[in-house]
VEXKOLVO-800438 format. One record per residue: residue number from 1; residue in three letters; x, y, z of N, C-alpha, C in turn. Coordinates in Angstrom, 3 decimals, decimal comma, m for minus. Layout:
N
<rec><k>NUM</k><r>ala</r><n_u>X</n_u><n_v>Y</n_v><n_w>Z</n_w><ca_u>X</ca_u><ca_v>Y</ca_v><ca_w>Z</ca_w><c_u>X</c_u><c_v>Y</c_v><c_w>Z</c_w></rec>
...
% end
This chain:
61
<rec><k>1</k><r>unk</r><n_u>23,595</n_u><n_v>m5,286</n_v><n_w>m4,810</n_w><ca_u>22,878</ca_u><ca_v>m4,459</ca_v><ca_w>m5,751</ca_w><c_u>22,513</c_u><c_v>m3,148</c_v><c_w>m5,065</c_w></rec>
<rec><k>2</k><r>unk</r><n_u>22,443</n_u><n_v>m2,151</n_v><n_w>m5,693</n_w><ca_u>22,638</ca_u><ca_v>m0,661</ca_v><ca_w>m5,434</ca_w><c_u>20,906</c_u><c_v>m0,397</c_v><c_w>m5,381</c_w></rec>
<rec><k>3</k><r>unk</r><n_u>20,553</n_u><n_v>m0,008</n_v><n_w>m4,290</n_w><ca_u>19,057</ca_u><ca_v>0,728</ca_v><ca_w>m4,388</ca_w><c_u>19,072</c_u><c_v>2,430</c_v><c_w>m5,136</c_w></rec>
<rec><k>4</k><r>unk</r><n_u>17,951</n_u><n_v>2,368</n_v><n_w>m6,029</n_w><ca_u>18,069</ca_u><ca_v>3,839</ca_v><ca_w>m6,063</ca_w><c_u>16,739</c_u><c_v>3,907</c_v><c_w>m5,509</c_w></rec>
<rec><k>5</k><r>unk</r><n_u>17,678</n_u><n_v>5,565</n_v><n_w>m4,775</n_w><ca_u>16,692</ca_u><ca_v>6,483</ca_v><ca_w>m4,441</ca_w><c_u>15,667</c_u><c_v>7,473</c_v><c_w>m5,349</c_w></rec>
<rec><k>6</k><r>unk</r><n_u>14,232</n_u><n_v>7,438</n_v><n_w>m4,853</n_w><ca_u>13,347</ca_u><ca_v>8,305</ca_v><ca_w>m5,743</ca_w><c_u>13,297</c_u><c_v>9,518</c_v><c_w>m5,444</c_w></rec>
<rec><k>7</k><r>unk</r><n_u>13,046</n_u><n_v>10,338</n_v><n_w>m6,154</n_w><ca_u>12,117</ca_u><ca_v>11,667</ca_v><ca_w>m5,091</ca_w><c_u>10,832</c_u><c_v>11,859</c_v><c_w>m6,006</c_w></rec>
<rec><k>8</k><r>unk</r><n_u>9,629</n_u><n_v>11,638</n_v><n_w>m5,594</n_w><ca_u>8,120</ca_u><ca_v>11,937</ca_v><ca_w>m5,665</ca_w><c_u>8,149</c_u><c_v>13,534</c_v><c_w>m5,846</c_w></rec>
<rec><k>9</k><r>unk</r><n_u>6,863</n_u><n_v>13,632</n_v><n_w>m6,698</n_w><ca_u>6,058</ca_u><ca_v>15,042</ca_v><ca_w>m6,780</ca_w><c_u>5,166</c_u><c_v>15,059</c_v><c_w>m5,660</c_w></rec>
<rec><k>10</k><r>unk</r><n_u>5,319</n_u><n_v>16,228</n_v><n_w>m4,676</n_w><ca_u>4,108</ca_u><ca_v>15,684</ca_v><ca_w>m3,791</ca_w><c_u>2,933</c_u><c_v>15,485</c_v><c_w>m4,526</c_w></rec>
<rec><k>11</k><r>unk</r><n_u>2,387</n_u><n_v>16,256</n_v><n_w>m5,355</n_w><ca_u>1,245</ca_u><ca_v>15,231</ca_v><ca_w>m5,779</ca_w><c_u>1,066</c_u><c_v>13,953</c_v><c_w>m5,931</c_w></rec>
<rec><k>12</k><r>unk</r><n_u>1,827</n_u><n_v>13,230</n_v><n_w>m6,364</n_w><ca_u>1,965</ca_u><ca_v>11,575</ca_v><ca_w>m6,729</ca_w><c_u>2,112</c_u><c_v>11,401</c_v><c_w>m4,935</c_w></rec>
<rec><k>13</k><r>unk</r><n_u>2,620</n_u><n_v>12,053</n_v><n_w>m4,522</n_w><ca_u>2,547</ca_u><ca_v>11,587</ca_v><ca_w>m3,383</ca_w><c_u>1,337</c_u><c_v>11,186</c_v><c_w>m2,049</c_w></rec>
<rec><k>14</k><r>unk</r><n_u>0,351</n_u><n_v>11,966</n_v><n_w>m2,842</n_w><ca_u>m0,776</ca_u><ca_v>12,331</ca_v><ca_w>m1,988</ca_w><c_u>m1,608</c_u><c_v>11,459</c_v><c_w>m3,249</c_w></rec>
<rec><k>15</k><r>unk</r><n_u>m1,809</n_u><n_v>11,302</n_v><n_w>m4,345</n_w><ca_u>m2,308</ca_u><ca_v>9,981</ca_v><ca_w>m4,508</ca_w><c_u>m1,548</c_u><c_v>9,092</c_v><c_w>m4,294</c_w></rec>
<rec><k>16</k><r>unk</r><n_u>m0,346</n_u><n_v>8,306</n_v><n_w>m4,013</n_w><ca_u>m0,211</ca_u><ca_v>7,765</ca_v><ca_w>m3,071</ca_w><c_u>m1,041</c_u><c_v>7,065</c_v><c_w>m1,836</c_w></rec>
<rec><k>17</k><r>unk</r><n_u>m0,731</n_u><n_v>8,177</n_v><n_w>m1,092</n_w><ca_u>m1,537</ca_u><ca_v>7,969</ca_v><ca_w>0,312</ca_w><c_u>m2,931</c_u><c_v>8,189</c_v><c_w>0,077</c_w></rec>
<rec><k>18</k><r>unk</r><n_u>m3,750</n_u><n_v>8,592</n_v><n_w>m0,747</n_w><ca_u>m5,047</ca_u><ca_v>8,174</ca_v><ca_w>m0,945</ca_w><c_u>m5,619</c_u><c_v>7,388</c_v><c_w>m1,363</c_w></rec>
<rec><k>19</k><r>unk</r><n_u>m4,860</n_u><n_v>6,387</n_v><n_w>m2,324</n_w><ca_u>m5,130</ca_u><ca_v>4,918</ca_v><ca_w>m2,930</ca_w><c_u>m4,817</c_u><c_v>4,518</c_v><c_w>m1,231</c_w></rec>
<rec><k>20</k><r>unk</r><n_u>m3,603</n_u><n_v>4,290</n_v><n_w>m0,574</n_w><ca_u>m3,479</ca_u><ca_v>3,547</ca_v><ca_w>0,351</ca_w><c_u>m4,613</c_u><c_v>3,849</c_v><c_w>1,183</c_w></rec>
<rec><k>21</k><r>unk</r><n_u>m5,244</n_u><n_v>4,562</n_v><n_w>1,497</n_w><ca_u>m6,186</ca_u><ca_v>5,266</ca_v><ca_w>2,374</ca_w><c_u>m7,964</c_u><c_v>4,441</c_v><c_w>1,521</c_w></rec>
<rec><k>22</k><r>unk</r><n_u>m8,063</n_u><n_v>4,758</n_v><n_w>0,646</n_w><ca_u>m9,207</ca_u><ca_v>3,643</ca_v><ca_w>0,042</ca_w><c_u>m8,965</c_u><c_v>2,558</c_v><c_w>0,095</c_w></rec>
<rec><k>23</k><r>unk</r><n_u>m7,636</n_u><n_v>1,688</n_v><n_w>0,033</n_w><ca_u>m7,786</ca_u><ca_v>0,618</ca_v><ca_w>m0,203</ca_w><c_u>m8,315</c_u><c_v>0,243</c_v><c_w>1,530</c_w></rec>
<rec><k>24</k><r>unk</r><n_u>m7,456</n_u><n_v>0,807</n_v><n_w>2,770</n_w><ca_u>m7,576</ca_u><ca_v>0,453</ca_v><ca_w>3,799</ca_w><c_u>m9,270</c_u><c_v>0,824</c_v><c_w>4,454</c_w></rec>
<rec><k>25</k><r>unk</r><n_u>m9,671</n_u><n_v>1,843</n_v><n_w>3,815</n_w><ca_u>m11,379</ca_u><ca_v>2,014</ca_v><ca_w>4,104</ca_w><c_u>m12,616</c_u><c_v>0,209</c_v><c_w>3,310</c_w></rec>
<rec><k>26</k><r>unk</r><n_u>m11,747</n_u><n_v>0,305</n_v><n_w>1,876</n_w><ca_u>m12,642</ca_u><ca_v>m0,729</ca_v><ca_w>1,838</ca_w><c_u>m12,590</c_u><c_v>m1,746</c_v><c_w>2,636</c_w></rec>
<rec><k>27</k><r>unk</r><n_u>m11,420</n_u><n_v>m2,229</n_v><n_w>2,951</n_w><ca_u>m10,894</ca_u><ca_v>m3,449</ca_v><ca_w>3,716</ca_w><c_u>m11,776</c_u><c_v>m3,661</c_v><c_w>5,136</c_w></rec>
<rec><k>28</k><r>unk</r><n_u>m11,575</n_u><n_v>m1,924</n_v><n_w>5,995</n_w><ca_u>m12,587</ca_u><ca_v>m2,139</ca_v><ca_w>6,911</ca_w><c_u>m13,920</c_u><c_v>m2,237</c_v><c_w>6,777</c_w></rec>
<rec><k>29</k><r>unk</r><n_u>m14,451</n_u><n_v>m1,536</n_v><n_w>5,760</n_w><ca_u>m15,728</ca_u><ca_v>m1,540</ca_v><ca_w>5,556</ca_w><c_u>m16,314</c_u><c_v>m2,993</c_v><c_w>5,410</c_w></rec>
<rec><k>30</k><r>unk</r><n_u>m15,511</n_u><n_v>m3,657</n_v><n_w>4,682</n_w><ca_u>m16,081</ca_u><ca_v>m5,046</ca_v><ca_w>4,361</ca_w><c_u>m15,937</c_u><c_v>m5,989</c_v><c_w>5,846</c_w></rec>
<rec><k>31</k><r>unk</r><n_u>m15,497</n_u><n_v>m5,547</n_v><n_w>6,738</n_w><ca_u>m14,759</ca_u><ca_v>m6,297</ca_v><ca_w>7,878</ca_w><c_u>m13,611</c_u><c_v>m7,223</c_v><c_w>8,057</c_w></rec>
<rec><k>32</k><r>unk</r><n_u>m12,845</n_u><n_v>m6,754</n_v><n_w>7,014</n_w><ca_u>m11,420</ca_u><ca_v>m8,173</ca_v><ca_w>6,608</ca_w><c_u>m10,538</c_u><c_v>m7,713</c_v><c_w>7,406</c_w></rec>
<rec><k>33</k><r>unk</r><n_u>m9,671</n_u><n_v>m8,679</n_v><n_w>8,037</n_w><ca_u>m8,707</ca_u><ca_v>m8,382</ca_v><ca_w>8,634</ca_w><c_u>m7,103</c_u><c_v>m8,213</c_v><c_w>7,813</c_w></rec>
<rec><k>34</k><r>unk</r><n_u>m6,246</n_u><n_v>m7,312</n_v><n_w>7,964</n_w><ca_u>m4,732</ca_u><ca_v>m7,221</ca_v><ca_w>7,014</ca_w><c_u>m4,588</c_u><c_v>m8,673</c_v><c_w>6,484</c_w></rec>
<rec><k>35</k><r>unk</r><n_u>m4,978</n_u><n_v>m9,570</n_v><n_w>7,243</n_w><ca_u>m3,994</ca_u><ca_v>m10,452</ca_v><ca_w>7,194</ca_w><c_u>m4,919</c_u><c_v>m11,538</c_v><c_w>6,247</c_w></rec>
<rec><k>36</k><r>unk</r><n_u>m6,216</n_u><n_v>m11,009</n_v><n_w>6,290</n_w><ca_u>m6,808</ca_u><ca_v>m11,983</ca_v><ca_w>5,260</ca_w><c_u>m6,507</c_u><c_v>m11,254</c_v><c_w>3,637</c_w></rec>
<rec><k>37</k><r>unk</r><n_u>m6,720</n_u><n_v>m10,417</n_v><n_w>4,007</n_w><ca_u>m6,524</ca_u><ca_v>m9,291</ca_v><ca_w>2,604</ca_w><c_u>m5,313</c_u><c_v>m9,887</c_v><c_w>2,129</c_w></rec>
<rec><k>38</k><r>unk</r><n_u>m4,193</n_u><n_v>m9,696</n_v><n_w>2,935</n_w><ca_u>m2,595</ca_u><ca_v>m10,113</ca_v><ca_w>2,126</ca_w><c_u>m2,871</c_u><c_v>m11,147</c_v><c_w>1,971</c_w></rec>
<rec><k>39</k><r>unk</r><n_u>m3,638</n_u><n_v>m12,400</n_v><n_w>2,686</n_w><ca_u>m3,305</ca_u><ca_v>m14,101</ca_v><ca_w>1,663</ca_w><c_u>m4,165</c_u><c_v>m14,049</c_v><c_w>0,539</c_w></rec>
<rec><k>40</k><r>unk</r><n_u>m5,156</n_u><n_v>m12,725</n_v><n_w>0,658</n_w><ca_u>m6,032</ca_u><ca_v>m13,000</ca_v><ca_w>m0,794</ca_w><c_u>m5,120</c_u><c_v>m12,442</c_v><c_w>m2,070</c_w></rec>
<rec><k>41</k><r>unk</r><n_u>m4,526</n_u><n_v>m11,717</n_v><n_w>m1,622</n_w><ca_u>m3,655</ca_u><ca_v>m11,021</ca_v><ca_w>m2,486</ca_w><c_u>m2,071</c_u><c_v>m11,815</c_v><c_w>m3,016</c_w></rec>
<rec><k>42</k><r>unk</r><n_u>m2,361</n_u><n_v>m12,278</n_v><n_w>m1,901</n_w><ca_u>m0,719</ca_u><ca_v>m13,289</ca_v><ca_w>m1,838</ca_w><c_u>0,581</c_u><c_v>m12,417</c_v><c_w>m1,791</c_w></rec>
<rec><k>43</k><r>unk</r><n_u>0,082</n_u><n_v>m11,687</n_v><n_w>m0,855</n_w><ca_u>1,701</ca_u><ca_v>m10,595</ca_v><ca_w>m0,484</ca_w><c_u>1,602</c_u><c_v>m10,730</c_v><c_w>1,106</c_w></rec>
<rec><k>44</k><r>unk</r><n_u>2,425</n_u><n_v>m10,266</n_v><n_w>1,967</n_w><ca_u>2,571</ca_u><ca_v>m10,150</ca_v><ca_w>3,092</ca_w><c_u>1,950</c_u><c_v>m9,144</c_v><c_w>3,878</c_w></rec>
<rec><k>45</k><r>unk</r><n_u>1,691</n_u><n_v>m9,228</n_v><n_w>5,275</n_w><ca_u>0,921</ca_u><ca_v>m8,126</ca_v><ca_w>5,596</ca_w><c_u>2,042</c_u><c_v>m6,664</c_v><c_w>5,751</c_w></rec>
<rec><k>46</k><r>unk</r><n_u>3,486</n_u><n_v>m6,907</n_v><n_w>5,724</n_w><ca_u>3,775</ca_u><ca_v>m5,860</ca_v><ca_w>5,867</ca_w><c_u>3,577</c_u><c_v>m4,946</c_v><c_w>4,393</c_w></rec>
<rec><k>47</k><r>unk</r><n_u>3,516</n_u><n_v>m5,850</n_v><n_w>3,712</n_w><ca_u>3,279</ca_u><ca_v>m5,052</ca_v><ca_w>2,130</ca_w><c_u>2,158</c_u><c_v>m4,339</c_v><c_w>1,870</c_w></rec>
<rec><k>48</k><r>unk</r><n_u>0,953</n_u><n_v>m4,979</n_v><n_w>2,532</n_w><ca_u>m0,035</ca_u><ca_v>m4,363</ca_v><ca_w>2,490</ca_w><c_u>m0,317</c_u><c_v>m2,988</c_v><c_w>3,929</c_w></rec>
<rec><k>49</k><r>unk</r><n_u>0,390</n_u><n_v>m3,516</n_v><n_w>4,785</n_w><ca_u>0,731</ca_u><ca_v>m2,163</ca_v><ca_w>5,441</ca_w><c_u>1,553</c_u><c_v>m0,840</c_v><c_w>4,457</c_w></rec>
<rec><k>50</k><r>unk</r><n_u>2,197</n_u><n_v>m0,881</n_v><n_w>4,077</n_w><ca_u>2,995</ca_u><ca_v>m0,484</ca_v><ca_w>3,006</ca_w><c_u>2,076</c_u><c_v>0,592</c_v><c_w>2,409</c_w></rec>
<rec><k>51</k><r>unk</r><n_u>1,578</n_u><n_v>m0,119</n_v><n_w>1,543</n_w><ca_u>0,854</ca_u><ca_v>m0,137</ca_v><ca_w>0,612</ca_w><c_u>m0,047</c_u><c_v>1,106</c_v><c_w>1,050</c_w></rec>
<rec><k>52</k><r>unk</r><n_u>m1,057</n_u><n_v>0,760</n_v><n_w>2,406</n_w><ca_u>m2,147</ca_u><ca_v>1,195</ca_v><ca_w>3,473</ca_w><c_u>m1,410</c_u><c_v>2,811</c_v><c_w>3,457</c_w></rec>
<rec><k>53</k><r>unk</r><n_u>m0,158</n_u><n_v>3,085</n_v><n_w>3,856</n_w><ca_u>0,767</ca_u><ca_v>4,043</ca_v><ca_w>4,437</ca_w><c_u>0,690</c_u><c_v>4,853</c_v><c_w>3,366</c_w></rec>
<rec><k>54</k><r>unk</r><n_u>0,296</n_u><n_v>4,176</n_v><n_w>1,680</n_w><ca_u>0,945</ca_u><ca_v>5,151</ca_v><ca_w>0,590</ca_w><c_u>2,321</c_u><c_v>5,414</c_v><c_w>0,655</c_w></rec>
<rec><k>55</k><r>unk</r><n_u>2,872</n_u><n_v>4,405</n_v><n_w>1,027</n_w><ca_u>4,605</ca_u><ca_v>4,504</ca_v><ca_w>0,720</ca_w><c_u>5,296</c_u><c_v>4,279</c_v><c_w>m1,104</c_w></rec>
<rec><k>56</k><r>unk</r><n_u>6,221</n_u><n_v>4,782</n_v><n_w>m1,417</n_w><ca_u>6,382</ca_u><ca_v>4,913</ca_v><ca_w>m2,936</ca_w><c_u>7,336</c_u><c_v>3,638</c_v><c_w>m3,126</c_w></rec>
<rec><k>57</k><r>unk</r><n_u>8,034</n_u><n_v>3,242</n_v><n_w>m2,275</n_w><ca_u>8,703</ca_u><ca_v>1,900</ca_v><ca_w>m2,365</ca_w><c_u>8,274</c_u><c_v>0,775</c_v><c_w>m2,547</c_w></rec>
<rec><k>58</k><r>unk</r><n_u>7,152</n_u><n_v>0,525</n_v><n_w>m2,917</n_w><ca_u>6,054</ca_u><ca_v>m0,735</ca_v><ca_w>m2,984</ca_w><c_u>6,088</c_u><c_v>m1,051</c_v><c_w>m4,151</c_w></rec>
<rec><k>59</k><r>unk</r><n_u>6,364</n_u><n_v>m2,049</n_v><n_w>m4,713</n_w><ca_u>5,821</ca_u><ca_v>m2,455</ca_v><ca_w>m5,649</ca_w><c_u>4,772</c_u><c_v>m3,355</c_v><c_w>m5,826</c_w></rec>
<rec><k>60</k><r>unk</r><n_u>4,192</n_u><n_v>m2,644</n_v><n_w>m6,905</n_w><ca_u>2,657</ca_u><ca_v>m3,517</ca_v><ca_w>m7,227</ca_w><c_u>2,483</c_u><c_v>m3,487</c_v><c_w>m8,898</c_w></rec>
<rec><k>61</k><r>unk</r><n_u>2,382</n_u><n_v>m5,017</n_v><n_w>m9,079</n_w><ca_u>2,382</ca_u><ca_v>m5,486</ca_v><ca_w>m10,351</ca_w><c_u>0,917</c_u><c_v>m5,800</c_v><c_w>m10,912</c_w></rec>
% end
């Protein structure tokens, strides 16, 4: 199966990385570690690294 490639507005891009950027402030704030966060979530920690990065390849349902 064929990946397509995106190209982002940098704006979308920079919310993006600012959702990823809150989500990773609350996470510390509360004191959770990646790895508890991803089994609460039930994704992997690289996803939620992902995610953390504001990368556009993520999917989240």
């Amino acid at each position: 199966m064929k990946r397509t490639k995106y190209t982002l507005l940098p704006r979308l891009t920079k919310i993006l990385e600012e959702l990823g950027e809150d989500i990773k402030l609350a996470r510390l704030r509360r004191k959770l570690s990646a790895e508890q966060i991803a089994e609460q979530a039930g994704i992997s920690r690289s996803t939620l690294w992902q995610i953390e990065k504001g990368l556009p390849n993520v999917s989240m349902g």
